[in-house]
C-alpha positions as a LaTeX table, in Angstrom:
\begin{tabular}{lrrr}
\hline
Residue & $x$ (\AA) & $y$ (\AA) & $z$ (\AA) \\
\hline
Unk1 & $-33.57$ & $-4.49$ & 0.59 \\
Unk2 & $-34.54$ & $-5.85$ & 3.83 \\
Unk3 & $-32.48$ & $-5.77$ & 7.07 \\
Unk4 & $-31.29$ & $-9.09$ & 6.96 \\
Unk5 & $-29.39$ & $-8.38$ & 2.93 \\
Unk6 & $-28.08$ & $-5.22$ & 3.78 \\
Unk7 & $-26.05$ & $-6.92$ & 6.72 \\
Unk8 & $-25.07$ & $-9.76$ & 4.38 \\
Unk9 & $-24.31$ & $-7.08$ & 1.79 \\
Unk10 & $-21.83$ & $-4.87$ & 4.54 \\
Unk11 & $-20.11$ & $-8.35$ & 5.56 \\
Unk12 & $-19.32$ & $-8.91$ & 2.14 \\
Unk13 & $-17.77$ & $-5.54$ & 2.02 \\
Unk14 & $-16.22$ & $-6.22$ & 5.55 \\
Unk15 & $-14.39$ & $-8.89$ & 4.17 \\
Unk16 & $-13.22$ & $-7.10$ & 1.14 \\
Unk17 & $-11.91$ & $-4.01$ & 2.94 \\
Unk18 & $-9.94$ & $-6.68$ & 4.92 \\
Unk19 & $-8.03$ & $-8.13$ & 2.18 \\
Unk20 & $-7.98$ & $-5.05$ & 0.31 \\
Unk21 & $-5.83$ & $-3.52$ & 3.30 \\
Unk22 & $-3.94$ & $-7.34$ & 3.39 \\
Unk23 & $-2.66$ & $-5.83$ & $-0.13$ \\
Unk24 & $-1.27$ & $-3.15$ & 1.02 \\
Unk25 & 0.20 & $-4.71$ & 4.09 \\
Unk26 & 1.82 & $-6.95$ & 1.51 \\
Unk27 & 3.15 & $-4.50$ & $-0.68$ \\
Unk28 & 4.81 & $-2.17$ & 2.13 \\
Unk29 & 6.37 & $-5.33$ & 3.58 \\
Unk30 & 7.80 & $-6.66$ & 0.09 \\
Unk31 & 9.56 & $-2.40$ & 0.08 \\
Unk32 & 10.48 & $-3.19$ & 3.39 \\
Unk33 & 12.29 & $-6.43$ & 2.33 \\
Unk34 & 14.06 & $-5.02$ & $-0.66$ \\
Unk35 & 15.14 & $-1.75$ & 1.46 \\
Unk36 & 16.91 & $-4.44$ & 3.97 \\
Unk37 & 18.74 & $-6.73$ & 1.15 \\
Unk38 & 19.29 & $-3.75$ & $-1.09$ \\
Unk39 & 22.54 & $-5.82$ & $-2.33$ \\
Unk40 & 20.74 & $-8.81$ & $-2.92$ \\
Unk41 & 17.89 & $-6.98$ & $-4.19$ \\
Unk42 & 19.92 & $-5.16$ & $-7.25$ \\
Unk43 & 21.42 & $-8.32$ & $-8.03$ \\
Unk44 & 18.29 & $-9.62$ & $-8.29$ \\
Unk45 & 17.14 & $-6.80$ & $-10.43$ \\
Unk46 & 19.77 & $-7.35$ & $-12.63$ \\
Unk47 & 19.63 & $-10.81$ & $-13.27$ \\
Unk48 & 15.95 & $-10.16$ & $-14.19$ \\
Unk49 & 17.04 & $-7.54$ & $-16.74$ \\
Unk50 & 19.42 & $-9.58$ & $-18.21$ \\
Unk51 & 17.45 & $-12.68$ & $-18.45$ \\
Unk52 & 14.25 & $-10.45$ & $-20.35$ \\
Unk53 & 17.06 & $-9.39$ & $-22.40$ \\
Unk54 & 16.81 & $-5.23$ & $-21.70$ \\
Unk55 & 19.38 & $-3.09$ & $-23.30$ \\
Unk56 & 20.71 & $-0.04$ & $-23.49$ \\
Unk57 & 20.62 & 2.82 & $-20.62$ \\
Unk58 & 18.11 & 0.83 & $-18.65$ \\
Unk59 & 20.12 & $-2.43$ & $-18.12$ \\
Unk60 & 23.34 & $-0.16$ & $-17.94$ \\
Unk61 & 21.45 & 1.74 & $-15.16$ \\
Unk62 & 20.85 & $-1.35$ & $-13.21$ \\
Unk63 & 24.26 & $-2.71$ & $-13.47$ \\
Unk64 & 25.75 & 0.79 & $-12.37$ \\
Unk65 & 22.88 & 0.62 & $-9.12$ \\
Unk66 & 23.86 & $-3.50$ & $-8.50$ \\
Unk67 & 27.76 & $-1.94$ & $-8.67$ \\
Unk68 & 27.09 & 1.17 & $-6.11$ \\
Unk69 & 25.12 & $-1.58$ & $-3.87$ \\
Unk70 & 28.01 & $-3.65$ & $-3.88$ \\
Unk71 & 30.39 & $-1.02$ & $-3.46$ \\
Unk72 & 28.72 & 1.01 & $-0.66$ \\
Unk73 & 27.95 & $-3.03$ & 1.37 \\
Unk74 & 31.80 & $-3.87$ & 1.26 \\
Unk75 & 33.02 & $-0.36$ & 2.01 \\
Unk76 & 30.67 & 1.56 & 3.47 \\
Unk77 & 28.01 & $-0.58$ & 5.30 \\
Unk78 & 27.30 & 2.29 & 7.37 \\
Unk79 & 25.64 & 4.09 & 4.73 \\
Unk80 & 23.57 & 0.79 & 3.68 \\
Unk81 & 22.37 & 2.13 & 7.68 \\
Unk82 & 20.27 & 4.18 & 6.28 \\
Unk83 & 18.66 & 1.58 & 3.74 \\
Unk84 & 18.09 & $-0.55$ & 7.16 \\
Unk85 & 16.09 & 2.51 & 8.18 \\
Unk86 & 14.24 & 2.47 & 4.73 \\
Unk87 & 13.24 & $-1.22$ & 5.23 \\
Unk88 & 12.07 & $-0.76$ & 9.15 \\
Unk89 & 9.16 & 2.60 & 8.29 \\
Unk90 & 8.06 & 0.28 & 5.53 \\
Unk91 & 7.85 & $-2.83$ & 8.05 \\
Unk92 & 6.08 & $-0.30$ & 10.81 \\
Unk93 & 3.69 & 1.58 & 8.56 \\
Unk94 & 2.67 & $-2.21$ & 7.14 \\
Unk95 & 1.90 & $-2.93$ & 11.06 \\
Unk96 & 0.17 & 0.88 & 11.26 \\
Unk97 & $-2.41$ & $-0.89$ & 9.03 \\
Unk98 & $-3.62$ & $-3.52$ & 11.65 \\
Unk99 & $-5.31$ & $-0.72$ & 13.15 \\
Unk100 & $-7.97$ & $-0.56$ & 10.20 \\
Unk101 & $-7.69$ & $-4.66$ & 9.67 \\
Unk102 & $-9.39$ & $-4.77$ & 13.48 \\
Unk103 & $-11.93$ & $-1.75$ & 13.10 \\
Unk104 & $-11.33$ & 0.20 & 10.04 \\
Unk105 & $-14.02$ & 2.83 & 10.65 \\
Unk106 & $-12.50$ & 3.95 & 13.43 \\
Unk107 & $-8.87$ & 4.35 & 12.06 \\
Unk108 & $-10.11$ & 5.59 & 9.16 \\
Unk109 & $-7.32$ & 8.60 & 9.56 \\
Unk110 & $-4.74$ & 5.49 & 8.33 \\
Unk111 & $-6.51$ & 5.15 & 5.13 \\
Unk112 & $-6.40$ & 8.27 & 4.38 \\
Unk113 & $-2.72$ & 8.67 & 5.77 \\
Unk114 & $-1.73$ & 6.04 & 3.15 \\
Unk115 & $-3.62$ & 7.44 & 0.25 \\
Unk116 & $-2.07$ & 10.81 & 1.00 \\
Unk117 & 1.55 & 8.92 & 1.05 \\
Unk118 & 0.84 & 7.42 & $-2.01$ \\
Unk119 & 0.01 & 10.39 & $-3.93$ \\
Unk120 & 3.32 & 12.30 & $-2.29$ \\
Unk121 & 5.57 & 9.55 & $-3.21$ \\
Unk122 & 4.67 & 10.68 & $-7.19$ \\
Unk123 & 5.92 & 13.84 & $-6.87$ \\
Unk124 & 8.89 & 12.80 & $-4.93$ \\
Unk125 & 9.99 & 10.04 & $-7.18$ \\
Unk126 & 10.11 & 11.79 & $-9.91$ \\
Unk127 & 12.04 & 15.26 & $-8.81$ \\
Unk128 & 14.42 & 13.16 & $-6.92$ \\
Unk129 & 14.96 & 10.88 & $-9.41$ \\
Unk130 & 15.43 & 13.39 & $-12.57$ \\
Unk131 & 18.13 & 15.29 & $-9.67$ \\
Unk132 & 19.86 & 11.61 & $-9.29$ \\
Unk133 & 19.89 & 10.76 & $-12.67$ \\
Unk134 & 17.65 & 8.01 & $-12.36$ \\
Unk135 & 16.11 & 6.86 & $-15.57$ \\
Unk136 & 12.55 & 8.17 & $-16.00$ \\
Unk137 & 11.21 & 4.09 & $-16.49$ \\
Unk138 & 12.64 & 3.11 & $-12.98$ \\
Unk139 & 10.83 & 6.32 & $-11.35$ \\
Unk140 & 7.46 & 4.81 & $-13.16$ \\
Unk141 & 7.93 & 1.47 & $-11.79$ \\
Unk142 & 8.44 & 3.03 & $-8.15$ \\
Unk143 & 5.26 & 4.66 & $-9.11$ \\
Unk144 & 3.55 & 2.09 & $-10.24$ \\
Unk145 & 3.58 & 0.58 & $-6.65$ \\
Unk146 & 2.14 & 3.97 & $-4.95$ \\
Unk147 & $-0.59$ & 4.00 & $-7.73$ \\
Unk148 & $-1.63$ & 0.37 & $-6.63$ \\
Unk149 & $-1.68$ & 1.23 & $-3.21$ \\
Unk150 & $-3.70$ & 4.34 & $-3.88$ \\
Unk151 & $-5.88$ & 1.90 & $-5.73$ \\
Unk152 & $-6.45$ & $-0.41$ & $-2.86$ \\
Unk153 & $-6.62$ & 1.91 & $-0.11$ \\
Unk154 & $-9.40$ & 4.37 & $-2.54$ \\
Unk155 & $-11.28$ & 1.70 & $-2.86$ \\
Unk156 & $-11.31$ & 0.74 & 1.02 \\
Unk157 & $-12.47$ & 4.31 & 1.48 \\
Unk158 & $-15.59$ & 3.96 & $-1.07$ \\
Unk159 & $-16.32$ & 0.56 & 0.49 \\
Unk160 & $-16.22$ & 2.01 & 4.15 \\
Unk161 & $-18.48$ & 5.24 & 2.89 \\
Unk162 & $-20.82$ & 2.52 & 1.21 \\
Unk163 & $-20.84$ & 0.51 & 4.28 \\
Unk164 & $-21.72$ & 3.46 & 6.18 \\
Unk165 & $-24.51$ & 4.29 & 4.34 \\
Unk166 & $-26.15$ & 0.28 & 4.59 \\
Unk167 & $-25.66$ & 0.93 & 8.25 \\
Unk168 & $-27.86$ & 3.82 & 8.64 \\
Unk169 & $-30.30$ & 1.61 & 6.41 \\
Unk170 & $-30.25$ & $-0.79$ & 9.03 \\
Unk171 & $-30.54$ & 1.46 & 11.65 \\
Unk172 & $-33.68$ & 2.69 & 9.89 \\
Unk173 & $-35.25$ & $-0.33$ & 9.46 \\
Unk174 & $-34.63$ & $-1.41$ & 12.90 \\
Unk175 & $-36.22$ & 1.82 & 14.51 \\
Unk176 & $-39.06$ & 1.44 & 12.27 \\
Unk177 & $-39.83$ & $-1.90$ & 13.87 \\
Unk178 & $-39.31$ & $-1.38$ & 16.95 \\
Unk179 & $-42.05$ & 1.71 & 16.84 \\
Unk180 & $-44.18$ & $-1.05$ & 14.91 \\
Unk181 & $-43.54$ & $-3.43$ & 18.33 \\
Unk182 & $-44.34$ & $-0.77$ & 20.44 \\
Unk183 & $-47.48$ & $-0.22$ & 18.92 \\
Unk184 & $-48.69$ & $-4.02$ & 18.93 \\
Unk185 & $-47.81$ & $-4.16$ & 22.72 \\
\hline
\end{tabular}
């Protein structure tokens, strides 16, 4: 390839890495929105349920968690506190990631901060979750959400380590004609 494709070829990637880490943005501020409304959030839930038509100890889950929600907003906002708290370190690691939107090679550290969150929340979700009493399918679709950010943020890692590579091609070809100039002169 010749100087001129690779470039094209690592502002492709640029732009993929971009919206790649827009994903993620996206999905920590969508947590960050349900942590905040939690009440209107397990209402929400449960009207979805319903109208899919779920049964059994799933849909009786969700109307015990839209219950507790109500319960713990009307009598007991302060603990709903610490659901506000939930919904802000979503909202501020979301913003951590406008560090590697502006140069992500050199906050490369936040990639791989997120991809290590992501694989910790698996664990987590599912020990805490079993101890709570939380059915097994709602830990899996908490999961779900890690796994797609691991996803995204992997593949922003192989996309920087490929760019990284092209630019050393460049580099290459570069120094190669400038000895070639020097010569001529």
């Amino acid at each position: 390839m010749e100087r001129h494709e690779l470039q094209q070829v690592i502002h492709k990637n640029e732009r993929q890495i971009a919206l790649l880490i827009k994903g993620v943005m996206g999905l920590l501020i969508l947590g960050g929105l349900c942590w905040f409304g939690m009440t209107y959030f397990t209402h929400f839930a449960l009207g979805v349920v319903r109208s899919i038509g779920l049964r059994g100890e799933f849909l009786s889950f969700v109307i015990k968690m839209n219950s507790i929600a109500q319960l713990i907003e009307s009598k007991y906002s302060l603990v709903s506190y610490g659901s506000d708290i939930l919904g802000l370190i979503h909202l501020m690691l979301a913003l951590l990631f406008v560090g590697p939107l502006t140069d992500a090679v050199k906050n490369i550290w936040v990639i791989h901060f997120g991809m290590l969150l992501c694989i910790a929340f698996v664990p987590v979700s599912i020990v805490s979750g079993l101890l709570r009493g939380v059915p097994f399918v709602w830990c899996l679709i908490a999961i779900l959400f890690a796994a797609l950010g691991f996803v995204l943020l992997f593949s922003v890692n192989k996309m920087l380590k490929a760019n990284d590579v092209l630019q050393k091609k460049v580099d290459d070809v570069n120094a190669v004609r400038a000895k070639s100039e020097i010569r001529v002169a």
